[in-house]
N, C-alpha and C positions, 0 to 999 in steps of 0.2 A: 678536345672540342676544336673543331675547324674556326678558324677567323672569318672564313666567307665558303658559303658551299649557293652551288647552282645547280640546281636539278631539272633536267629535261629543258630547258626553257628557249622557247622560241619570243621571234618581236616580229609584229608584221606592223607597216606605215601605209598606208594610206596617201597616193599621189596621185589626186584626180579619181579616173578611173581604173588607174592600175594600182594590186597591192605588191608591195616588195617585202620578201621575209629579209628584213636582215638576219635574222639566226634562225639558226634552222632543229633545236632540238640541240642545245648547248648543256653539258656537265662537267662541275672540276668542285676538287674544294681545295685551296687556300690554307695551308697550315699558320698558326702565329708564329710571327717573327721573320715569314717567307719573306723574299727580293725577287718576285717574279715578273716577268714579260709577259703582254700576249702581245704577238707578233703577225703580220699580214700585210699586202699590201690593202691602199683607199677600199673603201667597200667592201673590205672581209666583212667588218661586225665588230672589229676592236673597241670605238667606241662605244658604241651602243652596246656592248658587254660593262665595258669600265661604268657609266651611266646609271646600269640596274645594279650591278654591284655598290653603285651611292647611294642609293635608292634615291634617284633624281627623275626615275622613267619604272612604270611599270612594265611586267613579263607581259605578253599577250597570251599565253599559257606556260606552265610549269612553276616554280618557287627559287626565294634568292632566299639564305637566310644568311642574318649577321650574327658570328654566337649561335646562338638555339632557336633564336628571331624571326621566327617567319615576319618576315618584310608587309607579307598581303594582309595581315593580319590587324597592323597599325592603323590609324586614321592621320590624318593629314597633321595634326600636333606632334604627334607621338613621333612619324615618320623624320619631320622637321629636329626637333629634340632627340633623334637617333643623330642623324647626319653632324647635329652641333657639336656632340659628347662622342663619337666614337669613331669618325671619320675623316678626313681633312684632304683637299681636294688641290692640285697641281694643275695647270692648263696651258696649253701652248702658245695662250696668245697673254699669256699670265694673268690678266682678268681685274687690273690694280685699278683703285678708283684713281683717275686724275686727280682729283682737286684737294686729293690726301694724302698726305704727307707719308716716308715708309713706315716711321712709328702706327702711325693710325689705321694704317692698312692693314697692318699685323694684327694691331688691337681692336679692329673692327667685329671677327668673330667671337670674340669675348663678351663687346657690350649687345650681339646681337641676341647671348643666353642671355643678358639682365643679370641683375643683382651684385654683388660686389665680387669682384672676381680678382682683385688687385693687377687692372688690364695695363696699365699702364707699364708697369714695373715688369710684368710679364713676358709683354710685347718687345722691350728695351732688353730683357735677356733670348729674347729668341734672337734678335737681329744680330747680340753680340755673337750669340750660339755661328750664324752663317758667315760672321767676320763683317757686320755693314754695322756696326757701334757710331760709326763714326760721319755714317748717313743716316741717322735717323729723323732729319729735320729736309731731306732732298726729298722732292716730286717727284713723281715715277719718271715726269720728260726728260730731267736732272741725271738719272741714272742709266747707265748703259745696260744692252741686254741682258746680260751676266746677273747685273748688279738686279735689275727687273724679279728675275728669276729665284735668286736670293731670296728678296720680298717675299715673293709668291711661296717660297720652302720656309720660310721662319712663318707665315700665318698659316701655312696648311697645321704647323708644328704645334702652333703655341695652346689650343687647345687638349694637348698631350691625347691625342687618337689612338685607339687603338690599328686603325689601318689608315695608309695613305696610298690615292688613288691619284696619278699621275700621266693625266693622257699626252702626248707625243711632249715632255717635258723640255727636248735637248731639239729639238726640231728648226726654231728660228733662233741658235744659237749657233756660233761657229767652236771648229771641232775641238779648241783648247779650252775654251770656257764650258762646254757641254760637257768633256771628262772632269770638268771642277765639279761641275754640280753634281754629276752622277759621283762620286768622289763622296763630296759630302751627305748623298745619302745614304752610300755604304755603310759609312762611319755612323751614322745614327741607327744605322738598322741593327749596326753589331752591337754599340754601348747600350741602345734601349729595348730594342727588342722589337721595335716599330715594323709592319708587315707592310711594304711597299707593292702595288702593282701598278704595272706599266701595259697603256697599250704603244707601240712604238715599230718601227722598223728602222732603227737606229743600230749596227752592228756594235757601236759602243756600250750599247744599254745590256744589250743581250748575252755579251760574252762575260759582264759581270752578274747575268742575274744566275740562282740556283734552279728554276726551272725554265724554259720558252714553252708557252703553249702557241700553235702555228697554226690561223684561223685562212679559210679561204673559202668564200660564198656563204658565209654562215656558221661554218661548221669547222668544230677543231679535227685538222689534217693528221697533227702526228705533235708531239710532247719528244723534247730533248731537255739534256740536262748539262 
């Protein structure tokens, strides 16, 4: 069973009175425990792939499934409660609340499923997991972008996802701290099994992933390995 399959699927937006397809009739699927790329330059469609793969955006035709899951299938709870329990999300501008400390920011996704989740204690082993033990009590201002980044990899984590979805991860990082991070989620990918994708045009990310898919106007160009 695929981790994530996309079938046919296009996205058209609406800008005024012009529509832009960003995809154009998009297919892959995703095996579990994949470290893949999609790769392109601004406006292939990389995010707006990464997006429907979260289920954060729907297809404007075709289907995304997570599992066996058709996506279109869900209503807005169900969709919400997929993304909570099986997905965990990386972001280029890291995405941390200011006014939270790294603990909390961790443990944010935890109390936003409710119920007892032992978030605390959770969130304190995800942070030692990325080596920030020792910042758990610093503001995001506090830490540098490394350390930002960090954050952002220990709260995608700590919900234990089946897939992590990581858009230009390594982007506003410089190029020794960007091989830590990409570094570190090598290593989680191999010990747990966790199915990482990237959209990125980072030659760091891509020489370590096991597939590149190469998107340009919409549409993937050509798959290397």
């Amino acid at each position: 069973m695929s981790a994530v399959r996309v079938q046919d699927v296009t996205k058209d937006y609406e800008l005024g009175r012009t529509r832009v397809q960003a995809l154009r009739g998009v297919s892959l699927s995703v095996e579990p425990g994949e470290f893949m790329a999609v790769a392109g330059p601004s406006g292939s469609g990389k995010s707006t792939l990464l997006n429907l793969m979260g289920c954060l955006d729907h297809p404007s035709q075709g289907r995304v499934l997570i599992g066996e899951q058709d996506v279109a299938r869900l209503d807005d709870n169900a969709l919400s409660d997929l993304r909570a329990r099986r997905i965990g999300f990386i972001f280029q501008t890291f995405n941390l609340i200011p006014v939270l400390s790294a603990l909390e920011n961790v443990e944010f996704p935890l109390l936003l499923r409710g119920g007892n989740h032992g978030g605390r204690a959770r969130a304190q082993r995800a942070l030692e997991e990325v080596g920030l033990d020792g910042f758990a009590h610093h503001r995001p201002d506090e830490l540098s972008g490394g350390q930002r980044q960090r954050v952002a990899v220990a709260r995608a984590l700590v919900t234990d996802p089946v897939i992590v979805l990581a858009d230009e991860p390594t982007a506003n990082l410089d190029s020794a701290t960007g091989e830590a991070i990409i570094s570190l989620m090598l290593e989680i990918n191999r010990r747990d099994g966790t199915t990482f994708i990237f959209s990125t045009h980072d030659p760091k990310v891509m020489v370590h992933a096991h597939r590149v898919l190469h998107l340009a106007d919409g549409l993937i160009q050509k798959e290397t390995e």
